[in-house]
C-alpha positions as CSV (number, residue, x, y, z in Angstrom):
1,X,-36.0,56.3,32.3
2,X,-37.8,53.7,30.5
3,X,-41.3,52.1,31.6
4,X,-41.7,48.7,30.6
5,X,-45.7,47.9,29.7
6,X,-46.9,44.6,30.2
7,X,-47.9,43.5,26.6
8,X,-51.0,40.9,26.8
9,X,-50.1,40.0,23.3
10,X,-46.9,38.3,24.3
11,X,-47.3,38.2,28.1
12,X,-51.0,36.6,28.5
13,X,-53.4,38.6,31.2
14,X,-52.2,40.7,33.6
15,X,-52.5,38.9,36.9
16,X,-50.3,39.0,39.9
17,X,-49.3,35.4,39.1
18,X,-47.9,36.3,35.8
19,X,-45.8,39.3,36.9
20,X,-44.7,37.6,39.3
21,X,-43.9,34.9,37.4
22,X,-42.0,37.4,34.9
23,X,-40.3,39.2,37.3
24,X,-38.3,36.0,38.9
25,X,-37.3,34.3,35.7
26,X,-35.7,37.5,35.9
27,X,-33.9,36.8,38.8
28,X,-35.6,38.6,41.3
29,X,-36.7,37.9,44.7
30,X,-40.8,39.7,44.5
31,X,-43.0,40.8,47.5
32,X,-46.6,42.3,47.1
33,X,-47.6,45.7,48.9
34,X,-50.2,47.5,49.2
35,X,-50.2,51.2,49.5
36,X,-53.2,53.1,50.3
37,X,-54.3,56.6,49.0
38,X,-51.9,59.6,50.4
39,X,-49.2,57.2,50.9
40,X,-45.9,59.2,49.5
41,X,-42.3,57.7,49.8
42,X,-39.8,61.0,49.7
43,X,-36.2,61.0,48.4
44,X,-34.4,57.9,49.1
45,X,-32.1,55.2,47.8
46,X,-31.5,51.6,47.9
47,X,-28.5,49.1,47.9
48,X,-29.9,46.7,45.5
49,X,-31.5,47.0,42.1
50,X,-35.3,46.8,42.0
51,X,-38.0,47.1,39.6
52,X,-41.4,48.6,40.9
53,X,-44.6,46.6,39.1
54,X,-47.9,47.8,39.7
55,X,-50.5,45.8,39.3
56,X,-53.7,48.3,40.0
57,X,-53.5,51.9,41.1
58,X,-51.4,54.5,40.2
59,X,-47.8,55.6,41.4
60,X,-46.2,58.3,40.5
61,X,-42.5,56.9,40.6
62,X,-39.6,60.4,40.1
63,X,-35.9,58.7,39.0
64,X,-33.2,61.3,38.9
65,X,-35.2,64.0,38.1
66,X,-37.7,62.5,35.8
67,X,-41.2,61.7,36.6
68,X,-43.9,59.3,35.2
69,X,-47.4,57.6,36.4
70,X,-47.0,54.3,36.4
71,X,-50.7,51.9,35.5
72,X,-51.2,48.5,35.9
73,X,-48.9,46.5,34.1
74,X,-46.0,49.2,34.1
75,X,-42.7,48.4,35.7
76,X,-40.2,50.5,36.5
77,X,-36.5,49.4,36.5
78,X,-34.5,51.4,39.6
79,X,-30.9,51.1,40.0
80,X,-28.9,50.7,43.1
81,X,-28.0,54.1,44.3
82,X,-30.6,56.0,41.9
83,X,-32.2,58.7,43.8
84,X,-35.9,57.8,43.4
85,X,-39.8,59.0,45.3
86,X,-43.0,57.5,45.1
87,X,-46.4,58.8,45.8
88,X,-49.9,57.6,45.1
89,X,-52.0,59.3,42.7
90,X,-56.0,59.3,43.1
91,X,-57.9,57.4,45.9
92,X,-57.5,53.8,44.9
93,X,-54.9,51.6,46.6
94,X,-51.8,50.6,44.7
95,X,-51.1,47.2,44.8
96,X,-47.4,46.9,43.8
97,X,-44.9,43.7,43.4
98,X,-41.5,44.7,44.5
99,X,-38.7,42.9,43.1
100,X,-34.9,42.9,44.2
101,X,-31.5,41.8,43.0
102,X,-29.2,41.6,45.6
């Protein structure tokens, strides 16, 4: 599992714009959500690849096993078919972009 940091060096300020903006060069089609303290997504799986960006907050993302917090400015790349669960962590919202390939 590798968590791709947004790099302000080579990417500018972190805004939604900007990741958003990354994100679709990239092909993807990217909605904002906002996920409030408590809210925990279990075990599940998708058709489509994705990539999780979070933008504030914190979200602990588990891939196959393997865990990690994810900040603002990480992304996390999910497969089709990759067993995955999210949950937030502390009591701040997490504002996330969501981005699928179809």
């Amino acid at each position: 599992m590798s968590v791709e940091k947004w790099n302000p060096d080579q990417d500018g300020p972190l805004s939604e714009k900007a990741l958003r903006q990354k994100l679709g060069q990239r092909g993807y089609r990217v909605t904002r959500y906002v996920y409030p303290p408590g809210t925990i997504f279990p075990e599940h799986t998708h058709s489509i690849d994705k990539i999780d960006g979070v933008l504030s907050g914190r979200f602990r993302m588990t891939l196959e096993g393997q865990e990690v917090v994810l900040g603002a400015g990480d992304c996390l790349a999910v497969p089709r078919g990759a067993v995955h669960s999210a949950e937030v962590v502390g009591n701040e919202p997490v504002v996330s972009l969501d981005a699928v390939k179809e």
